[in-house]
Each structure stands twice: as structure tokens, then as C-alpha cells.
C-alpha positions in Angstrom: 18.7 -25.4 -1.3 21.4 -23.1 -0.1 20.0 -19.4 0.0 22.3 -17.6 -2.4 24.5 -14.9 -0.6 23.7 -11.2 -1.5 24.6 -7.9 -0.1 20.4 -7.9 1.1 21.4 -11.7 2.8 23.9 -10.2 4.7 21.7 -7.0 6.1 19.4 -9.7 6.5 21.9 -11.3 9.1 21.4 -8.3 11.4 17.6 -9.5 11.3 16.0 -6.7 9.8 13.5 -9.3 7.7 11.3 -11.5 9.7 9.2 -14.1 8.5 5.5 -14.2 9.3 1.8 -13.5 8.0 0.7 -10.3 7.7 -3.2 -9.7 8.7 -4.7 -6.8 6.8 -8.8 -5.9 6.0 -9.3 -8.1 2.6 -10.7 -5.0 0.8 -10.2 -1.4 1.2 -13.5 0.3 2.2 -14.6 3.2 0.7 -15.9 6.6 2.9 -18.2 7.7 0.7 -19.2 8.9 -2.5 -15.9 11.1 -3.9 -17.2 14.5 -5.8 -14.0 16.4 -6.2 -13.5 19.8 -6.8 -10.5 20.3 -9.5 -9.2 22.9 -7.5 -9.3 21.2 -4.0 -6.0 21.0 -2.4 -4.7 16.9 -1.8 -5.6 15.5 1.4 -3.2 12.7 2.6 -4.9 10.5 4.8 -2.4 7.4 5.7 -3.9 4.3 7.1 -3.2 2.5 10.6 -0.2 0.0 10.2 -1.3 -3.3 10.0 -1.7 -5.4 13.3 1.2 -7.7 11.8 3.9 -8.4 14.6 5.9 -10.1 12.2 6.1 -7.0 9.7 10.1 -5.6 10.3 9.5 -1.5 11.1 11.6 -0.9 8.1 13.9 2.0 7.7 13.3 5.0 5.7 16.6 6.9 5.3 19.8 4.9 4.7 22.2 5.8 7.2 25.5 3.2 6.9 24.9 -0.7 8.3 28.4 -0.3 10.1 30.9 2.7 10.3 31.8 4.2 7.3 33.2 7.6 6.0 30.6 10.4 5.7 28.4 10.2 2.3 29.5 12.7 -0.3 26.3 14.6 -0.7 23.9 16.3 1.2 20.8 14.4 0.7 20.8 10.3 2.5 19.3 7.5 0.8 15.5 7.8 1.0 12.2 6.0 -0.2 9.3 7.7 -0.8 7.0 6.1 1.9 5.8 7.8 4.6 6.7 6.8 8.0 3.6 5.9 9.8 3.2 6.2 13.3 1.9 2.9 15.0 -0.1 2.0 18.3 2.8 2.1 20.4 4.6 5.6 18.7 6.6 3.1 16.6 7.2 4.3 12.9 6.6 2.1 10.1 7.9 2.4 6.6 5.1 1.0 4.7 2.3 1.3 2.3 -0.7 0.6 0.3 -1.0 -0.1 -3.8 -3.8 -1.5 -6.2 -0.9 -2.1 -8.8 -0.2 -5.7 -9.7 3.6 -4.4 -9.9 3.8 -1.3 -8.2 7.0 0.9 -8.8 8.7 2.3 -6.0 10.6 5.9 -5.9 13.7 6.0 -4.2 16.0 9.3 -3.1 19.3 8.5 -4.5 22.7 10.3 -3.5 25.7 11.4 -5.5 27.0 8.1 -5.6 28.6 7.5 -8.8 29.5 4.0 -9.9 28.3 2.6 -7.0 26.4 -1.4 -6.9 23.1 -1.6 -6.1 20.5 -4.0 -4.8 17.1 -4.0 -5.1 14.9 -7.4 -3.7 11.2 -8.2 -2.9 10.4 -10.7 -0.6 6.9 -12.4 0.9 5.6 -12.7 4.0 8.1 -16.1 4.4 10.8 -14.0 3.4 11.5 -15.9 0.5 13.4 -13.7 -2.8 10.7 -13.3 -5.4 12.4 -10.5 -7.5 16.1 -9.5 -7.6 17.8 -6.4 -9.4 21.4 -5.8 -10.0 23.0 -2.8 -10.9 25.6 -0.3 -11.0 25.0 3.6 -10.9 26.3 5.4 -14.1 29.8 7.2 -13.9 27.8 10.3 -14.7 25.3 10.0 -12.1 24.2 12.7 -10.0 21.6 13.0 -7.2 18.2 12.7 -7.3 14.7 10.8 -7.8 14.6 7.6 -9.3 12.2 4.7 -9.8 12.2 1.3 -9.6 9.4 -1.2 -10.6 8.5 -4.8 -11.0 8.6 -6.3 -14.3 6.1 -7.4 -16.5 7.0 -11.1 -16.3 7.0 -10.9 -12.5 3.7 -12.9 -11.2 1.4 -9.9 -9.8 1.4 -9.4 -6.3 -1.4 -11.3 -3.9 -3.8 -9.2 -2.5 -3.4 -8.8 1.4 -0.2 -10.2 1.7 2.8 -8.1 3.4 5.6 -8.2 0.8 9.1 -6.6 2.0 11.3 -4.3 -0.1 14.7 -3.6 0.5 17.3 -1.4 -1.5 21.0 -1.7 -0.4 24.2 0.6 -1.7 27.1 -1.6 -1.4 30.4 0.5 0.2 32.5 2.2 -2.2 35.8 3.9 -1.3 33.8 7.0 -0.6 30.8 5.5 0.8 29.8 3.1 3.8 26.9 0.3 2.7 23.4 1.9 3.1 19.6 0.2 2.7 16.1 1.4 3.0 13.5 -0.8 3.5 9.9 -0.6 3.9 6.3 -3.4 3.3 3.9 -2.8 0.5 0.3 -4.9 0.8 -1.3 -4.9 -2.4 -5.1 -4.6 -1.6 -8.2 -4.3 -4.1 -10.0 -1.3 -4.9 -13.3 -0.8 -3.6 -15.9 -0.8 -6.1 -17.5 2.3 -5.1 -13.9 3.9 -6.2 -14.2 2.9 -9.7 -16.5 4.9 -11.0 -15.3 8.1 -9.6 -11.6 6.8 -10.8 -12.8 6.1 -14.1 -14.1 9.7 -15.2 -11.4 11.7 -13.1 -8.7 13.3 -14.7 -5.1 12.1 -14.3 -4.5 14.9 -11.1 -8.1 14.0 -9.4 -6.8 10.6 -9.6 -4.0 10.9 -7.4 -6.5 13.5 -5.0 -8.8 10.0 -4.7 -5.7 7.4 -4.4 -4.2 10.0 -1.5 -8.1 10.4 0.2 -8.1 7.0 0.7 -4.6 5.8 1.9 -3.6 4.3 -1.7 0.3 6.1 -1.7 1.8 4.2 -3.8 -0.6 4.8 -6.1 -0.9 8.6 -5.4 3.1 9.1 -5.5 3.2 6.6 -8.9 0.7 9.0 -11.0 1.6 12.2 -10.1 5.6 11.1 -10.7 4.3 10.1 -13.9 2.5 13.6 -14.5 6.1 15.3 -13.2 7.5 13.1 -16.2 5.4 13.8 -19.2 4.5 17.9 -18.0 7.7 19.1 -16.2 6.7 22.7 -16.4 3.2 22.5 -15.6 2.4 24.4 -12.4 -0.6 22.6 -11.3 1.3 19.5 -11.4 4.7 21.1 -9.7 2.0 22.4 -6.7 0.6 18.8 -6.6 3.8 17.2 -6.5 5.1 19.7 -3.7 1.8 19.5 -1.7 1.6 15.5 -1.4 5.6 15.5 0.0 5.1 17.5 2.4 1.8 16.0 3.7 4.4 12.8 3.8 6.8 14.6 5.5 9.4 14.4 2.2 9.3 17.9 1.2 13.0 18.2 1.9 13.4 16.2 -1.3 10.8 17.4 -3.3 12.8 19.9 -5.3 15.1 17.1 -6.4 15.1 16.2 -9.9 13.3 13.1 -11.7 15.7 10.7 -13.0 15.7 8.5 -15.6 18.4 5.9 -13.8 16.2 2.7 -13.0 14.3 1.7 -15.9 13.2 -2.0 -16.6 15.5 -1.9 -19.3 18.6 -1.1 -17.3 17.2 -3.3 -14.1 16.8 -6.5 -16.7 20.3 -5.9 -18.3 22.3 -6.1 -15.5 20.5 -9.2 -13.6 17.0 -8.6 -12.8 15.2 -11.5 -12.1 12.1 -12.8 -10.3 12.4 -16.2 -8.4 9.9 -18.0 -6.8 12.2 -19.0 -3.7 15.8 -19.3 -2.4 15.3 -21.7 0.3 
């Protein structure tokens, strides 16, 4: 079958994704026995990229994919996932999750009206889950989030799957992507427990400790959501950024742009290959 043509095909062209088989631990090993202190400061501790020679390096602010006018605002496209330094100095845009659909946060510029791209693909680099959409007239920069659907098969543990989100050019915009891997890995049983009678911000201290970010960044965005105001949460929120190295975005606002809802309307979908 034909692959279909997207605007993530033709970034793909440039060979940013590679095919290939990732090789990750099949279960993340805990330390030891977590007793946290409620008022302990977060402790990011990222993990070693993967020994996958396959896995593309991935890009974690979006500059333009060819010449283009300069971007209206001040802030670039950005993900949320720290750039990890691997055995050779190289940086890696990647992560860890327990979440059979993890959601991804995203930096998003002033970019009104603008199409946008969001696709997941396996380690064969074969399209399991497209989004199409268009930013609101009214949009303004800022922090947004974008997850996997409920009727999306979970994700495999200890597989490498590749995410890439693309801004297609606009009279006042060049085309722009970020891209980064997400491995989906179990949670060690000695976690479970502690997990289990934590509160929501110990949660995220225990997903951080033990190089689950995706996890980490998911809660405590979901704290920011439901207790705006709260300063413990606001402190949190700033401290884990700038353990990431994000902090210069970590005043921007939460957005409510990239729901399921809105991601579904305008052609999400989850395939199980475009050969």
C-alpha cells in the first residue's frame, strides 16, 4: 500500500525517522524503599538513553525545516522532554512513561490559525496514531497537551515509539516540528506501594526520583489544572522545569487548545500501519 503523504512524510524525507528495534531494561528497577518527606524539594534524576542506534536524536525546539520568515513570538516550538545527554555528548529528546497512552505537553507559539500535525510511530516507523488540526483564530501562546485516545491500543512495553509534531508554514510562519521517543516501561513492584498511599505532589516527587518524566510532567500539569493558585503546586511546577532545563517556559500559561475532543473532530485517528 502506498504510504499516505502528510506534512510528517515529507520531514520524514529529510530522514529524521529511522526504522529499527529499540533495546531497553524490560523493567524499571527500583533503588530502594521511597519514604518521602512532604516538604522535600523534587529530585530529577533522568536515565541514560537507551543503547538503540536506530532511535533518531529527536529535536526539541522547532526551528523552521527550510528558510522561512522569522516566527511572530518570542517563545519557539518546544516539547516538554528533557534533552538527555548520551555516551558520546549527543542529546536525545526522549523519555520514560508507565501510561498505556501517555499525553505529551508541547510549547506552542503565537501562531494563530495555523495546521498542525501530530503522529506516533513504532519502532518500524509505521503511523499508529494521526491528529489533524488547526489552531484557533484566537489563539495565543502557551502550554498545551496532547494525548492518545482511549480507543488507541496501549502502548507495548519496551518498545521505542517516535513522536513528532509539525506546524505547517503559514504566511507569517516557516514549517516547524519537534520530535522526540517515548518507551513505555512497567513499574516496579516495589513502587506501588509507596505510589499508592502518596499524595498527588509525592507522586510526581517518586515518578521524577526514578526517571518516569512523562509521568512526573503529566500529574503535576494536571495539579496546575485543577489548583492554579496553589503555591506548593506553582513551586513544584517551577522546580521540575528547571531541573529539565525548561524553566524559560515555565511561567507560560496552561491551555486548553488540544483536547481529545478537538484532536478527534478534526481527523484523529489511530492506524495500525501505512505501508
Amino acid at each position: 500500500m502506498k504510504r499516505t503523504q502528510s506534512l510528517i512524510y515529507c520531514l520524514a524525507a529529510g530522514s529524521l525517522l529511522v526504522a529499527g528495534s529499540a533495546a531497553w531494561p524490560s523493567r524499571l528497577q527500583a533503588q530502594s524503599v521511597i519514604s518521602l518527606d512532604r516538604s522535600s524539594a523534587f529530585r530529577l534524576v533522568l536515565p541514560t538513553p537507551p543503547k538503540d542506534p536506530r532511535a533518531p536524536q529527536g529535536r526539541q525546539k522547532g526551528g523552521s525545516s527550510r528558510g522561512g520568515s522569522a516566527l511572530p513570538s518570542v517563545y519557539p516550538l518546544m516539547a516538554l522532554v528533557p534533552a538527555t545527554t548520551g555516551p558520546n555528548q549527543e542529546k536525545f529528546v526522549w523519555g520514560l512513561t508507565t501510561a498505556e497512552r501517555p499525553v505529551l505537553w508541547f510549547m506552542m507559539p503565537e501562531l494563530e490559525s495555523a495546521p498542525v500535525e501530530f503522529v506516533l510511530q513504532d519502532e518500524h516507523d509505521r503511523y499508529i496514531h494521526r491528529a489533524n488540526f488547526t489552531l484557533p483564530s484566537s489563539f495565543s501562546q502557551g502550554l498545551v497537551q496532547i494525548g492518545l485516545p482511549e480507543s488507541m491500543p496501549a502502548l507495548a512495553f519496551d518498545k521505542r515509539y517516535t513522536w513528532t509534531l509539525a506546524v505547517a508554514a503559514t504566511p507569517r510562519h516557516p514549517t516547524m516540528f519537534v520530535q522526540g521517543t517515548i518507551y513505555r516501561v512497567p513499574l516496579a513492584s516495589s513502587l506501588k506501594e509507596p505510589i499508592g498511599q502518596a499524595t498527588e505532589l509525592e507522586k510526581v516527587a517518586i515518578y521524577a526520583q526514578y526517571g518516569l518524566w512523562h509521568d512526573a510532567i503529566a500529574t503535576l500539569a494536571q495539579l496546575r489544572q485543577t489548583y492554579p493558585k496553589n503555591a506548593q503546586v506553582k513551586t513544584a511546577w517551577a522546580d521540575l522545569l528547571k531541573q529539565a532545563q525548561l524553566d524559560e517556559i515555565a511561567n507560560q500559561p496552561l491551555l486548553p487548545c488540544c483536547t481529545d475532543e478537538l484532536l478527534l473532530k478534526n481527523d484523529g485517528k489511530h492506524l495500525r500501519s501505512q505501508d
